[in-house]
C-alpha positions in Angstrom: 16.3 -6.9 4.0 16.3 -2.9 3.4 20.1 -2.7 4.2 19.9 -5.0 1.0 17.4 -3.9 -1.3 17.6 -0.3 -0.3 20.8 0.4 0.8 21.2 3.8 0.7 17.7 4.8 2.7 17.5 5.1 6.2 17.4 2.0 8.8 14.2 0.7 10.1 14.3 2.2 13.5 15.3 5.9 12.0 11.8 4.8 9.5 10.1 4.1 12.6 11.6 7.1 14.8 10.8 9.8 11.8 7.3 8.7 11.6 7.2 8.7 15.5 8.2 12.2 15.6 5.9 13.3 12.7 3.2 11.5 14.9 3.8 13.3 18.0 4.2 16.9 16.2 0.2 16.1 15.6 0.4 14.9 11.9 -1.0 12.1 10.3 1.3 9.8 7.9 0.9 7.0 5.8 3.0 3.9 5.9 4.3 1.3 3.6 5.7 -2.1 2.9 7.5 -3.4 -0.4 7.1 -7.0 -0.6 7.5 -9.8 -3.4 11.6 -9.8 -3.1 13.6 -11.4 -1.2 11.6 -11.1 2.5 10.2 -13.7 3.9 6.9 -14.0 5.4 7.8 -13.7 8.5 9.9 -10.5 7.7 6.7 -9.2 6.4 4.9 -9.9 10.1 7.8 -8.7 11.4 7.3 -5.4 9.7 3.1 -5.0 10.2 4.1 -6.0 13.7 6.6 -2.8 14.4 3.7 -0.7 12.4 1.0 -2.1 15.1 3.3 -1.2 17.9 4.1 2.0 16.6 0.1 2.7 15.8 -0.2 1.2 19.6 2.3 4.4 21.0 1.3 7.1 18.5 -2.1 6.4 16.7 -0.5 8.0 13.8 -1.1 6.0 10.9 -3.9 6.9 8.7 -2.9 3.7 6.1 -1.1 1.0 5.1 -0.4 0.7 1.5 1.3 -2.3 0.7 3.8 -1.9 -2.3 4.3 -5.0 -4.5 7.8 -5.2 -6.2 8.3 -4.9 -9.8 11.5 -7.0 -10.7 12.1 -5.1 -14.3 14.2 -2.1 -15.1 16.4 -2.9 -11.9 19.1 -4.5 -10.3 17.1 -7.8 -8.8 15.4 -8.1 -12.5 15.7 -11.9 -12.1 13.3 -12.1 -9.5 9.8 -13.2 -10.1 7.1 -10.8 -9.7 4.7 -11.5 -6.7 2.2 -13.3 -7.7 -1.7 -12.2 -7.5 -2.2 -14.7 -4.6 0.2 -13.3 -2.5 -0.8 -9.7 -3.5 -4.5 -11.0 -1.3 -2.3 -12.4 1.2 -0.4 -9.4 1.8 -3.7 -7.3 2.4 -5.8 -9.5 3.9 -3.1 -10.6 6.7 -3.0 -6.3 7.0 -6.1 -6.0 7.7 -6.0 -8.6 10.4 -2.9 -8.1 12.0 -3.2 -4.1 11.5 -6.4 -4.1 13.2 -5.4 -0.3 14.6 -4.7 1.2 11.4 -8.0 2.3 9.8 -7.7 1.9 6.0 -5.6 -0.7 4.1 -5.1 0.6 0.4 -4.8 -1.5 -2.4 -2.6 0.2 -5.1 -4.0 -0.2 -8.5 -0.9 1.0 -9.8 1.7 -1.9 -8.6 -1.0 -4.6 -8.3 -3.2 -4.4 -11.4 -6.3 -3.3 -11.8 -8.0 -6.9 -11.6 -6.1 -7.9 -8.4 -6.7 -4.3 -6.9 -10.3 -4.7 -7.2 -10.2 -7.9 -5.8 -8.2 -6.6 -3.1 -11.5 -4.7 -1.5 -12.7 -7.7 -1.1 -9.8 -9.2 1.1 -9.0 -6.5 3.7 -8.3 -3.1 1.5 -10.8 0.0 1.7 -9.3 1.8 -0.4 -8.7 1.8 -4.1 -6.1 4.4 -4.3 -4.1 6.0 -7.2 -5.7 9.0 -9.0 -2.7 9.9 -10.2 -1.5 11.6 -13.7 1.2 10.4 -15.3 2.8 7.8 -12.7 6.0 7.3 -12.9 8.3 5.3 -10.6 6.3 1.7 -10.9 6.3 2.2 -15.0 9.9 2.7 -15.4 10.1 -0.7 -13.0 8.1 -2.2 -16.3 4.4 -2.1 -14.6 1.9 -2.5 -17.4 -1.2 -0.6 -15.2 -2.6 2.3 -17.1 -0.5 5.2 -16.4 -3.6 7.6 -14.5 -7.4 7.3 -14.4 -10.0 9.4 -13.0 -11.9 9.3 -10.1 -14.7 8.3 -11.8 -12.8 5.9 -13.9 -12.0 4.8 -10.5 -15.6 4.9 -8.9 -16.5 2.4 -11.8 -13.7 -0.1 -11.0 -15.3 -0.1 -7.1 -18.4 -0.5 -8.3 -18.2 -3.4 -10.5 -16.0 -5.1 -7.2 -19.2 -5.0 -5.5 -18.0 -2.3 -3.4 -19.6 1.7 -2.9 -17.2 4.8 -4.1 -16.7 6.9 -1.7 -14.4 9.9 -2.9 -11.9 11.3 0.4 -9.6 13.8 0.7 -6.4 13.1 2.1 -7.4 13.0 5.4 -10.3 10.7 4.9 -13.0 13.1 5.2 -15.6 12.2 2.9 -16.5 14.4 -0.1 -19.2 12.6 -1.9 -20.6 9.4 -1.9 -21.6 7.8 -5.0 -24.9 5.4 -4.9 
């Protein structure tokens, strides 16, 4: 799948073995997954499964953030969008199958806001994306507002039933918000 989609990136072992050496150097990373192309669902368990092992060996990972694939503006434009049921598939089959990596992010951004929120509520703890000015998902044709503040953000937790907690990148807490 990357070979087609992303051609001119790195392999998946060179992925794995960069994140492996960041790991053992003593930092933290994140990792991803696109999905909503062409994988199939097994080439999606196939993927959290080299993330477990790799979490196993290096206990590395600080999240998963899955990435859902925005067919406009590229070359596989004639592909449908995933769909807001497989969006809570993706991150509720993370959170059980990445039991060793401690947060599962749910990207606002890519997903929506609706879905994201709904997300918390199906194996992501984390509501991520205070960003200005996104980019890269809006020139793919995502129709998410384009930043919002943390306590735009806060409020979107909230009404999911869910308490804001604001982090740093690291995950140390900075405030909690009743």
């Amino acid at each position: 799948v990357r070979r087609k989609i992303s051609h001119d990136k790195c392999g998946t072992e060179r992925y794995l073995a960069i994140h492996r050496t960041v790991h053992q150097l003593g930092m933290r990373s994140n990792v991803t997954m696109l999905y909503g192309h062409i994988e199939t669902p097994a080439e999606r368990l196939d993927h959290m499964l080299r993330v477990r092992d790799l979490q196993d060996e290096t206990e590395g990972f600080q999240a998963f953030i899955p990435l859902a694939f925005h067919p406009d503006n590229n070359q596989m434009r004639k592909l449908p969008a995933p769909t807001a049921a497989d969006t809570l598939r993706v991150h509720a089959v993370a959170r059980l199958m990445l039991d060793n990596v401690s947060h599962i992010k749910a990207f606002w951004i890519a997903t929506g806001v609706d879905v994201a929120q709904t997300a918390l509520w199906f194996g992501a703890d984390d509501l991520d994306g205070t960003v200005h000015e996104e980019r890269i998902y809006h020139m793919a044709g995502a129709r998410t507002p384009e930043a919002m503040t943390t306590h735009e953000i806060g409020r979107l937790i909230s009404a999911a039933g869910r308490q804001p907690i604001e982090r740093d990148t690291l995950y140390n807490v900075l405030s909690v918000t009743a």
